[in-house]
C-alpha positions in Angstrom: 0.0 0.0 0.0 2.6 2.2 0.3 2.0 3.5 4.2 5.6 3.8 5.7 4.4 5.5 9.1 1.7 2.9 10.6 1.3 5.6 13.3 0.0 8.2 11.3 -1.6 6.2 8.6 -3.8 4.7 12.0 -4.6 8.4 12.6 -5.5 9.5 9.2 -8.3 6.2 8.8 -9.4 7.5 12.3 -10.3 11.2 11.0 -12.2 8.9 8.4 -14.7 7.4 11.1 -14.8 11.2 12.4 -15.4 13.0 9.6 -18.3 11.0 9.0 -19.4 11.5 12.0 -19.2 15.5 11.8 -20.5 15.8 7.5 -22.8 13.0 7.8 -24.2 12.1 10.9 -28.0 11.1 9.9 -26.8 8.9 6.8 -24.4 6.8 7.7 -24.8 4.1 10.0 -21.5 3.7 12.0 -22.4 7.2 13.2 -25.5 6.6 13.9 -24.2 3.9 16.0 -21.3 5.7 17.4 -23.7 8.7 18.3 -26.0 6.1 20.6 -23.6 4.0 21.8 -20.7 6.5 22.7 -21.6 10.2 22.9 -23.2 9.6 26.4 -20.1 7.7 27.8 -16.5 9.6 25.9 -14.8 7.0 28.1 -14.3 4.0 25.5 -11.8 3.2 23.5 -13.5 3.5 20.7 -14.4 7.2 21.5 -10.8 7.9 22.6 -9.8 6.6 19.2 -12.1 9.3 17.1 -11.0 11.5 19.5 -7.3 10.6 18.3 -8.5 11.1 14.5 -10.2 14.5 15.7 -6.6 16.2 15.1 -6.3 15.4 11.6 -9.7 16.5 10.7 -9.4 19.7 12.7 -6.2 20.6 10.4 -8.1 20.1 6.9 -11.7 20.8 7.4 -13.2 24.1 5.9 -16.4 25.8 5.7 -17.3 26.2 2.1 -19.3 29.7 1.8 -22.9 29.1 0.9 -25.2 32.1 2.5 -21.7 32.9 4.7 -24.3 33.5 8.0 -22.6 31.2 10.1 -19.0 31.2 9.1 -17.4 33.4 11.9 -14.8 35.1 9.7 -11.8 34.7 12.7 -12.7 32.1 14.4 -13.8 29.4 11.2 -11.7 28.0 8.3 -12.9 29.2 5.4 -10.3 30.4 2.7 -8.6 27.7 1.1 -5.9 29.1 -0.4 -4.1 30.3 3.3 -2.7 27.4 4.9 -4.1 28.7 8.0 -7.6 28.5 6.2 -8.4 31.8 8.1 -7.4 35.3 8.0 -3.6 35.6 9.2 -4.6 38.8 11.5 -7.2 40.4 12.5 -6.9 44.4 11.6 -7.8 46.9 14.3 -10.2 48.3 11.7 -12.2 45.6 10.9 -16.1 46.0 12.1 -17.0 42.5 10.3 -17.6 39.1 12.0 -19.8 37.0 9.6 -19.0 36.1 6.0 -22.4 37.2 4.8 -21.7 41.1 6.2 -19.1 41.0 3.3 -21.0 40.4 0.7 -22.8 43.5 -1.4 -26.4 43.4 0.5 -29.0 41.0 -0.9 -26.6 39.4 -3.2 -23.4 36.4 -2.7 -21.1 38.7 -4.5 -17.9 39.9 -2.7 -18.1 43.8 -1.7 -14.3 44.0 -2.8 -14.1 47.5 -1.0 -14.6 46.4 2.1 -13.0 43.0 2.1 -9.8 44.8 0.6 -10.3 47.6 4.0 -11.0 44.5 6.4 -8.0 42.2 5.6 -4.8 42.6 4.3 -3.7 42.4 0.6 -2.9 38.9 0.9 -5.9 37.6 2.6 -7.8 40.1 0.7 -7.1 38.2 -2.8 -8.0 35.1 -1.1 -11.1 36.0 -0.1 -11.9 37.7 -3.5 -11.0 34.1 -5.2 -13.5 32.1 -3.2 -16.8 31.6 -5.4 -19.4 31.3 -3.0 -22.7 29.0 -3.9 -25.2 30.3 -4.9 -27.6 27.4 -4.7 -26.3 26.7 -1.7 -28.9 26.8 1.3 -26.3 26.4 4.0 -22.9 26.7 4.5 -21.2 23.4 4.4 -18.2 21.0 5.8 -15.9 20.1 3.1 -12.4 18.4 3.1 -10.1 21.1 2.1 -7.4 18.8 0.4 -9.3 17.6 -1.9 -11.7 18.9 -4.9 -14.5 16.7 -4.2 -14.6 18.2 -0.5 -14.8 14.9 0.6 -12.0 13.4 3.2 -10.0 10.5 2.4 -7.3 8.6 4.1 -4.9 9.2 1.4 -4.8 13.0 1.4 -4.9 12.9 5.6 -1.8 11.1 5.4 -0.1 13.0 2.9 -0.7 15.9 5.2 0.9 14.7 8.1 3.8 13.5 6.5 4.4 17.0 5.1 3.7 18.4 8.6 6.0 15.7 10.2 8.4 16.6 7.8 8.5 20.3 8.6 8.4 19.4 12.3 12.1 17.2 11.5 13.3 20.4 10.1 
């Protein structure tokens, strides 16, 4: 298969069993399952384990702007191309806190003004890249490291390595 670290590969297919449990709790079963079983009791091993897995998710999950109402523009990922996911500092200027206040009103179109007075140049074009849905009713959970938005093992890994790697340095 490839997998050289079995440490972190064991972490990346446990962020699999959590992200399904954070994107798609009502459809699939094992969540369903985990919810009843474990969410009462965080004591089990098998809790401790998702727990374990939480990391990796944490580190590559993104909210993919929709309506932008309840992305929390300092406190949520949301732009993909930072590797932080979120605006590197906050200006002492900046009188926004929702996604949605930075849009022109009544539309999903980026008031460039004000995002370019709010952030600076390099968040700012960021921000201004992201294409927010307009069919969208909600804001949604999405994988950042991959197109699809979905998480898989492969890209967690790959992640950790690199961030492993950078850690040896």
């Amino acid at each position: 298969m490839g997998f050289r670290d079995l440490p972190l590969f064991n972490e990346a297919m446990l962020g699999k069993q959590g992200s399904r449990l954070i994107t798609r709790p009502d459809y699939s079963l094992c969540a369903r399952v985990l919810k009843g079983r474990y969410y009462p009791n965080g004591s089990s091993k098998t809790w401790r384990a998702i727990l374990h897995g939480r990391k990796v998710i944490q580190k590559g999950m993104i909210k993919r702007v929709g309506p932008g109402n309840s992305i929390n523009i300092w406190r949520d990922n949301w732009i993909p191309g930072l590797r932080t996911m979120k605006p590197l500092i906050q200006p002492d200027n900046a009188t926004v806190q929702q996604v949605d206040e930075l849009f022109v009103q009544g539309t999903r179109m980026w008031n460039e003004q004000l995002v370019r007075q709010s952030f600076t140049a390099i968040d700012s074009e960021e921000i201004l890249k992201i294409k927010p849905g307009l069919r969208m009713g909600e804001d949604t959970l999405a994988w950042n490291f991959e197109k699809s938005g979905m998480y898989t093992v492969r890209s967690a890994y790959r992640l950790l390595k690199a961030e492993q790697s950078q850690e040896e340095r």
